[in-house]
C-alpha positions as CSV (number, residue, x, y, z in Angstrom):
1,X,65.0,131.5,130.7
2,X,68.7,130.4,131.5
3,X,71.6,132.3,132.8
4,X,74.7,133.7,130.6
5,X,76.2,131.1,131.9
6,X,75.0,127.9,132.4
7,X,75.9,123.8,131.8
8,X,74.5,122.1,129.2
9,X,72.6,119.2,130.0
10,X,73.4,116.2,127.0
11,X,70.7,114.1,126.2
12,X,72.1,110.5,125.6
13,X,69.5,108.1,123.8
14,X,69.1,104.3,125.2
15,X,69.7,101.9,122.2
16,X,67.0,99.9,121.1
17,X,68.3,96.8,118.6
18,X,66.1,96.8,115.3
19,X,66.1,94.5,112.6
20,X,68.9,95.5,109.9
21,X,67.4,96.5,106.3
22,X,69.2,97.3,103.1
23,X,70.1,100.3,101.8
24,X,70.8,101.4,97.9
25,X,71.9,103.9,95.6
26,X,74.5,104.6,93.0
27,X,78.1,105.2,93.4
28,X,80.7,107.6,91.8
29,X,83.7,105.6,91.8
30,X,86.7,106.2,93.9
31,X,89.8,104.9,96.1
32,X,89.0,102.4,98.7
33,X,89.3,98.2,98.6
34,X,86.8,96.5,96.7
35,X,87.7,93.0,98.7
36,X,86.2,94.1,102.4
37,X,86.4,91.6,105.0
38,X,83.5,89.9,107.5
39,X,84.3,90.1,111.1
40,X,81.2,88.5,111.7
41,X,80.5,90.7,115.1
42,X,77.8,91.0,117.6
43,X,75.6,93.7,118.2
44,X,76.2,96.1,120.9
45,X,73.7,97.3,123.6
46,X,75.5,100.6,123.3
47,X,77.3,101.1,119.9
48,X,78.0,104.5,120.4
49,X,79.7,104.8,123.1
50,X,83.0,106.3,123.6
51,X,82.8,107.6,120.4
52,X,83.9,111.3,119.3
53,X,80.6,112.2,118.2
54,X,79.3,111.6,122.0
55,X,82.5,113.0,123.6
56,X,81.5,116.2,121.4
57,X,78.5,117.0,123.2
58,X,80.3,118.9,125.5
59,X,78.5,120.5,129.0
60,X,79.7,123.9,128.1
61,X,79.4,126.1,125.2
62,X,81.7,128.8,124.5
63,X,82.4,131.3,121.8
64,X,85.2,130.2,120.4
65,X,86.6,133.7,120.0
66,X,86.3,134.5,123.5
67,X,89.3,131.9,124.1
68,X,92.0,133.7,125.2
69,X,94.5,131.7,121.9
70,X,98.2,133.1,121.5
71,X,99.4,134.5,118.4
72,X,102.5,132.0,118.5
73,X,105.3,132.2,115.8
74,X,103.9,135.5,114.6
75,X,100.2,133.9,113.2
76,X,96.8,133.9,114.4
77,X,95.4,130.4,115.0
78,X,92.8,128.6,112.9
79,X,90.2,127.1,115.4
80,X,88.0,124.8,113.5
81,X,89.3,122.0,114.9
82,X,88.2,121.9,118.5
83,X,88.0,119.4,120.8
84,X,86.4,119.3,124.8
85,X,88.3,117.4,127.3
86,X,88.8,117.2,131.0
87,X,92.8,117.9,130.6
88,X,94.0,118.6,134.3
89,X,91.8,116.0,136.2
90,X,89.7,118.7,138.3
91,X,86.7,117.6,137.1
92,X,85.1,120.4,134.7
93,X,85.7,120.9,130.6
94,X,89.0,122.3,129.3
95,X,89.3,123.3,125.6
96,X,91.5,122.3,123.1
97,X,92.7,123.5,119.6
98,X,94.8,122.4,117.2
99,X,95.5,125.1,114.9
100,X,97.2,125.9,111.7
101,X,97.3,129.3,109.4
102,X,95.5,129.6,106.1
103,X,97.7,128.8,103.2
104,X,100.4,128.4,105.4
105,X,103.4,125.8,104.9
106,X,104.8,125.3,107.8
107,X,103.0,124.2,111.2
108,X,101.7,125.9,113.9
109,X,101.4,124.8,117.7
110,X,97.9,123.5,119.1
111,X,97.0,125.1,122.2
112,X,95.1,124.4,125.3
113,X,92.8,126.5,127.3
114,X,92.1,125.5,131.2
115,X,88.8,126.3,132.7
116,X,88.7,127.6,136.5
117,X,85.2,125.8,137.1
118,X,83.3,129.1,136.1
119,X,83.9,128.6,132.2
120,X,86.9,130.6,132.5
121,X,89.8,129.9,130.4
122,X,93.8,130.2,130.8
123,X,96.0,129.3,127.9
124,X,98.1,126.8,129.4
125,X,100.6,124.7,127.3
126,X,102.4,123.3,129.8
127,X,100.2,119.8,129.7
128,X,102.1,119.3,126.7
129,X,105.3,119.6,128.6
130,X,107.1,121.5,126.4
131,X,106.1,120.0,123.2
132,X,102.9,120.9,122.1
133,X,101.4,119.1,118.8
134,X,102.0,121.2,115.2
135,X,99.3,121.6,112.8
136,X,99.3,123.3,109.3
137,X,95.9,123.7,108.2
138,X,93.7,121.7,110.9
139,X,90.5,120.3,110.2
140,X,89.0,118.6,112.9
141,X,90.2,117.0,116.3
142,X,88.4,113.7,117.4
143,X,88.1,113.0,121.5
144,X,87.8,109.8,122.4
145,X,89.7,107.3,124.8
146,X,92.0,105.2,122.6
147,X,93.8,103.0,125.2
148,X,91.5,102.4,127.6
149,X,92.8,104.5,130.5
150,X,89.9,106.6,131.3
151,X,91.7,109.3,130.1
152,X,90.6,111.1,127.4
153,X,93.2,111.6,124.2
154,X,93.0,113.5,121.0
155,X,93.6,112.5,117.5
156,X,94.0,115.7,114.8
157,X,93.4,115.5,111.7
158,X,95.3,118.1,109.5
159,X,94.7,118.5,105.8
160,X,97.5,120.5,105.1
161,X,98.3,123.9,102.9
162,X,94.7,124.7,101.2
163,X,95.8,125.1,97.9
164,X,98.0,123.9,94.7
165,X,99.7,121.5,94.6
166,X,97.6,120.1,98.0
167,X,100.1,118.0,99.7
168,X,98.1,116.8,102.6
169,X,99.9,116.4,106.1
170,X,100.0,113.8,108.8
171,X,97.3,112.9,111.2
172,X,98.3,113.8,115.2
173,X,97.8,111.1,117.6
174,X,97.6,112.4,121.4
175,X,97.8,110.4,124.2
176,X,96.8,111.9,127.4
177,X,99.6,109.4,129.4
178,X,98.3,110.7,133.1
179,X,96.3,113.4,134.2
180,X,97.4,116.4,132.8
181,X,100.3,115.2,130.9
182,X,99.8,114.6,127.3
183,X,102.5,113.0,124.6
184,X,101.9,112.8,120.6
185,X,103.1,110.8,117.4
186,X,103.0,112.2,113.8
187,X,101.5,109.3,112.0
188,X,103.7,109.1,109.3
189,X,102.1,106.1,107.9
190,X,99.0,108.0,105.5
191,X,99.9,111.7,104.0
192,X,97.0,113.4,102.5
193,X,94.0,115.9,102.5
194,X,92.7,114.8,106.0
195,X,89.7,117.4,105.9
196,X,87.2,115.0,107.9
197,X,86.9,111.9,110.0
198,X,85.1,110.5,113.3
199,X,86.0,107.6,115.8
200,X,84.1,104.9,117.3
201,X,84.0,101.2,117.9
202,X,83.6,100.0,114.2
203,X,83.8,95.9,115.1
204,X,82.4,95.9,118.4
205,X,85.3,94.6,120.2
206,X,85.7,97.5,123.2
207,X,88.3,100.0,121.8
208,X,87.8,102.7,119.8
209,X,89.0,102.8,115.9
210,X,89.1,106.0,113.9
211,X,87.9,106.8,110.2
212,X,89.7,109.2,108.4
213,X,88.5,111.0,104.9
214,X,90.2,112.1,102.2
215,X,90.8,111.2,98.7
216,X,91.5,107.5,99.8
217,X,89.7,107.3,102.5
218,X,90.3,104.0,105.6
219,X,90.5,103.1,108.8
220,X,93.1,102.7,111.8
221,X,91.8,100.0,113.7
222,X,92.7,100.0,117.3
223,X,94.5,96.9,119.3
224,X,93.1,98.2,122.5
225,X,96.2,100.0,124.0
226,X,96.0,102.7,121.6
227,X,97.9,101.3,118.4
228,X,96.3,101.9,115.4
229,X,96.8,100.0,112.2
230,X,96.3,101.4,109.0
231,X,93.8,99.4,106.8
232,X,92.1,99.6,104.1
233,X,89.8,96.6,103.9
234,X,87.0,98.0,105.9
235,X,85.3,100.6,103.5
236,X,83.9,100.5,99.8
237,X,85.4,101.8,97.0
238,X,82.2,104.1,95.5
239,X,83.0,107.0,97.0
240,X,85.8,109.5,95.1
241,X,86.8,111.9,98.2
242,X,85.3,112.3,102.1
243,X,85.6,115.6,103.4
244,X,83.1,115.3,106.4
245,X,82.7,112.0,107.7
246,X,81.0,111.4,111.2
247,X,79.7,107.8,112.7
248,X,76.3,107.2,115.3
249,X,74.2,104.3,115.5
250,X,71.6,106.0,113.5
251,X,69.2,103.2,113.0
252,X,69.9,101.7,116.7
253,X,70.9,98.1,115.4
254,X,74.0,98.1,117.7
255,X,76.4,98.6,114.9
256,X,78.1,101.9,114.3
257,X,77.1,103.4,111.4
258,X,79.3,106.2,108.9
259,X,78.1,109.2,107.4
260,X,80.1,110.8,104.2
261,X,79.5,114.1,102.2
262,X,82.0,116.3,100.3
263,X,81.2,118.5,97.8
264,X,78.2,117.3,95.5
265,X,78.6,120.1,92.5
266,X,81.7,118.2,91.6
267,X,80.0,114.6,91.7
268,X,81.3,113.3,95.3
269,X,77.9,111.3,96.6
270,X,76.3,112.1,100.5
271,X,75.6,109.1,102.2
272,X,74.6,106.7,105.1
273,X,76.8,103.5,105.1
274,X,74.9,101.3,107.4
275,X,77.2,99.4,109.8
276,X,76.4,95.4,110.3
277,X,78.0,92.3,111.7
278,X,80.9,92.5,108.7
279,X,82.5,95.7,110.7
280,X,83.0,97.1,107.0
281,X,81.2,99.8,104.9
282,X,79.9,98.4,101.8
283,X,78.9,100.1,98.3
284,X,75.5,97.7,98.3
285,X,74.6,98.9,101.9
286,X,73.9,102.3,101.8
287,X,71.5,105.3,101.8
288,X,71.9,108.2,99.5
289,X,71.3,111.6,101.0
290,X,69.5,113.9,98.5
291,X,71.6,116.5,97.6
292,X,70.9,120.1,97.9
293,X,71.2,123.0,95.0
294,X,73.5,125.5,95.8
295,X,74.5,124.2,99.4
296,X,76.5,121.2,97.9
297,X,79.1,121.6,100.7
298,X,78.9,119.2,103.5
299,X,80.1,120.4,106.0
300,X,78.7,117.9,109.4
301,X,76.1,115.4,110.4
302,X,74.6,115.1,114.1
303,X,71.7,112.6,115.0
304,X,69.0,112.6,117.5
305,X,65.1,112.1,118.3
306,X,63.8,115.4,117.5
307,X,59.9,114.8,117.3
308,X,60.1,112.0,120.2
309,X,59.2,109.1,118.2
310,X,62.2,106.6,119.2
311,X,63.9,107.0,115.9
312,X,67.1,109.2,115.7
313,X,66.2,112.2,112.9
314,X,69.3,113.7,111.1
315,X,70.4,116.8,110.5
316,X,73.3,117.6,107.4
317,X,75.1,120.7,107.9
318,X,75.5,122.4,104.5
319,X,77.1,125.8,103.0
320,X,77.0,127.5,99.6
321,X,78.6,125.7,96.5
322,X,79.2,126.8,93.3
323,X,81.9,129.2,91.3
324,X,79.9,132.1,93.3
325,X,78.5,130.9,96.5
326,X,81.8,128.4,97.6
327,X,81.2,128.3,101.3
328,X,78.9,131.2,101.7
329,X,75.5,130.6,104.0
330,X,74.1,128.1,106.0
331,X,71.3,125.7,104.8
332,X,70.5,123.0,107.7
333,X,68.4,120.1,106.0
334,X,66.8,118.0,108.8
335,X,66.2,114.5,107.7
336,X,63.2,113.0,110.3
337,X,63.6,108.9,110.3
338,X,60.2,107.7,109.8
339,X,61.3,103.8,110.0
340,X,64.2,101.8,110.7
341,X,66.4,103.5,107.6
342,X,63.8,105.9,106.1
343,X,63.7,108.8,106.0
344,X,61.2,112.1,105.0
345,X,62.7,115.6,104.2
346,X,61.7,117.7,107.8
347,X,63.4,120.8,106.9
348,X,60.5,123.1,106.4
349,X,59.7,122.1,110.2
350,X,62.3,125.1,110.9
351,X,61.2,128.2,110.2
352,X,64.7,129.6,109.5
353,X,67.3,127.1,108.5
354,X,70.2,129.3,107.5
355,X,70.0,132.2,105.0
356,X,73.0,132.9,101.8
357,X,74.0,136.1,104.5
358,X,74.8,133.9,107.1
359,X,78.3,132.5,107.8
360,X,79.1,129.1,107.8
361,X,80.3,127.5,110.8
362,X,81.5,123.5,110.7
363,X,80.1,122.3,113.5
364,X,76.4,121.6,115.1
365,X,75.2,120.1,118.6
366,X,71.6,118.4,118.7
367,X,71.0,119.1,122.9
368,X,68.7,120.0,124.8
369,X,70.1,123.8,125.7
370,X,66.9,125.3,127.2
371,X,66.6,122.2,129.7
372,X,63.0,121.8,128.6
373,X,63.3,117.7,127.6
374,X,63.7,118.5,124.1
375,X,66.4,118.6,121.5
376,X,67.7,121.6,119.9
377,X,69.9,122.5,116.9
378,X,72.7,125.0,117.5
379,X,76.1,126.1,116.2
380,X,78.7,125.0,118.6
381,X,80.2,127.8,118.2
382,X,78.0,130.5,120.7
383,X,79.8,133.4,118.9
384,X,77.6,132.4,115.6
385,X,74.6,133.0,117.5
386,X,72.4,130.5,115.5
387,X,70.2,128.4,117.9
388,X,67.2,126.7,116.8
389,X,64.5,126.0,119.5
390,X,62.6,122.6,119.6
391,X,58.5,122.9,120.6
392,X,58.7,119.5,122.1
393,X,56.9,118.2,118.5
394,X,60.3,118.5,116.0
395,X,59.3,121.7,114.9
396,X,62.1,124.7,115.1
397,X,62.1,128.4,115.9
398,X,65.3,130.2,115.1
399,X,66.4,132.4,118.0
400,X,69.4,134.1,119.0
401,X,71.4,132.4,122.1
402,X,70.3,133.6,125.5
């Protein structure tokens, strides 16, 4: 058994390059270029790194309501969109949150949280030296180094008052400019429902770019110090809307692939959109993810070797859909890859995936928490409490955190 307080040990997997297969399945229409373009790239011994998906799996693991977040301009934070960082250079995990207030209009000030080595926390805004970046209704905050600096920055994406008429907002773009000291732009370029999104290096060239969902979703592609264009060139038109979008090299070709899901009871299509030497996300190369009844909601998707097998297994986050059930429970389906890009339906390997009583939380972590050379499933939340233990063979026992 572990401490009440201990580090998390993350579990990166070595790449192994695998010949590229095609993937297939319908499409629902939707925004997006039909004309993508062919980069014509190399494979990478280590597609995913740098990413936000890696820079997610964080060494601590905190409940989120156990942060000690102001109550600034009169309104509690929201504190979905959370992001791990080392943000005063001493070495250990800080906490950031860019916040927002449900069905709020104006914007609300992200915060940062300092941790004293021991996983304690101090609100401390003075990193963002008297400026610290809005948010109305933020959705997710990617981590990832965008100019190279071996400082870590923050990009927010914000999808704006929930609700009639839906008038999206403006994605944040933090730059941590030296240690301790971060600046941000509003990137007045896109406006819209920004609800999901991940970052990675999408053409192989050594920077990271960022996808970012929505009702048109695209791509800013980075030029290495941090400038990000806005294109939309790079991803097929076949999907309507993207409200949870993350990227991993799931089949380990050394090309980054993207993962989309939004709400399937109102058509919008799950799927894998395999990466390749194009750098673009085509219609005629992808997986469909079967859907689920009555947990149409995507909510995230995290990848690892679960069973031990060399082949990264995926897991699709999932609440309640439906008139009755909108965003009410937890059902975890647990995808085990069998072959390079297929795929058998593991989820009765857990013996509790998530019950209608439970409550939804966005986000999951696929590490090894119990330090026993195995990867669990857990919230990454602590305050959820919903932990799924690995037996070394893929198979999961739900537990309560310890």
């Amino acid at each position: 058994m572990m401490s009440p307080s201990f580090k998390l040990v993350p579990v990166f997997l070595s790449a192994l390059i695998v010949t590229a297969c095609g993937g297939g399945g319908g499409g629902n229409g939707g925004g997006g270029s039909s004309s993508l373009v062919d980069l014509g790239i190399s494979a990478s011994s280590d597609a995913d790194a740098g990413s936000s998906y890696e820079n997610a799996k964080a060494d601590i693991h905190i409940n989120y309501y156990g942060l000690p977040f102001q109550s600034l301009e009169g309104r509690t934070p929201l504190i979905d969109a959370i992001g791990y960082l080392d943000a005063d250079g001493d070495g250990d995990t800080d906490v950031f949150l860019a916040t927002g207030s449900y069905l709020y209009e104006g914007e609300v000030p992200s915060q940062m949280f300092i941790n004293d080595g021991s996983e304690s926390f101090t609100f401390d805004n003075t990193v963002f030296n008297g400026n610290p970046p809005p948010a109305t209704h933020a959705r997710k905050t990617l981590v990832a180094d965008l100019n190279g600096d071996s400082l870590m920055d923050l990009f927010v994406l914000d999808h704006g008052y929930d609700a009639d008429p839906f008038p999206g907002s403006n994605p944040k773009q933090i730059m941590q400019t030296s240690t301790g000291s971060f600046s941000w732009v509003r990137k007045t370029d896109q406006t819209g429902f920004h609800h999901g999104g991940s970052a990675a290096d999408i053409d192989n060239d050594g920077d990271i770019d960022i996808f970012v969902g929505g009702s048109d979703p695209f791509f800013y592609i980075n030029d290495g110090q941090g400038n990000l264009t806005l294109v939309t060139d790079r991803f097929g038109g076949s999907i309507a809307q993207v409200f949870t979008a993350e990227m991993f090299d799931l089949d380990r070709d050394g090309f980054m692939d993207l993962l989309v899901g939004a709400h399937e009871q109102d058509g919008d299509t799950t799927a894998i959109y395999w990466g390749s030497s194009t750098g673009s996300y085509s219609d005629s190369l992808r997986t469909v993810i079967p859907a689920v009844t009555g947990y149409g909601v995507v909510l995230d998707f995290d990848a690892e070797d679960v069973d031990g097998d060399g082949l990264r297994d995926l897991v699709v986050n999932r609440t309640g859909s439906g008139p009755n059930a909108f965003y009410q429970g937890i059902y975890l389906q647990l995808l085990t890859q069998t072959s390079a890009r297929t795929f058998a339906d593991g989820t009765s390997s857990i013996d509790d995936n998530g019950q209608a009583a439970d409550s939804w939380f966005p986000w999951v972590r696929m590490q090894d928490i119990d330090n026993d050379g195995d990867i669990d499933i857990f919230s990454d939340d602590k305050g959820d409490d919903f932990l799924l233990l690995n037996d070394g063979s893929g198979s999961f026992t739900r537990t309560g955190f310890f």
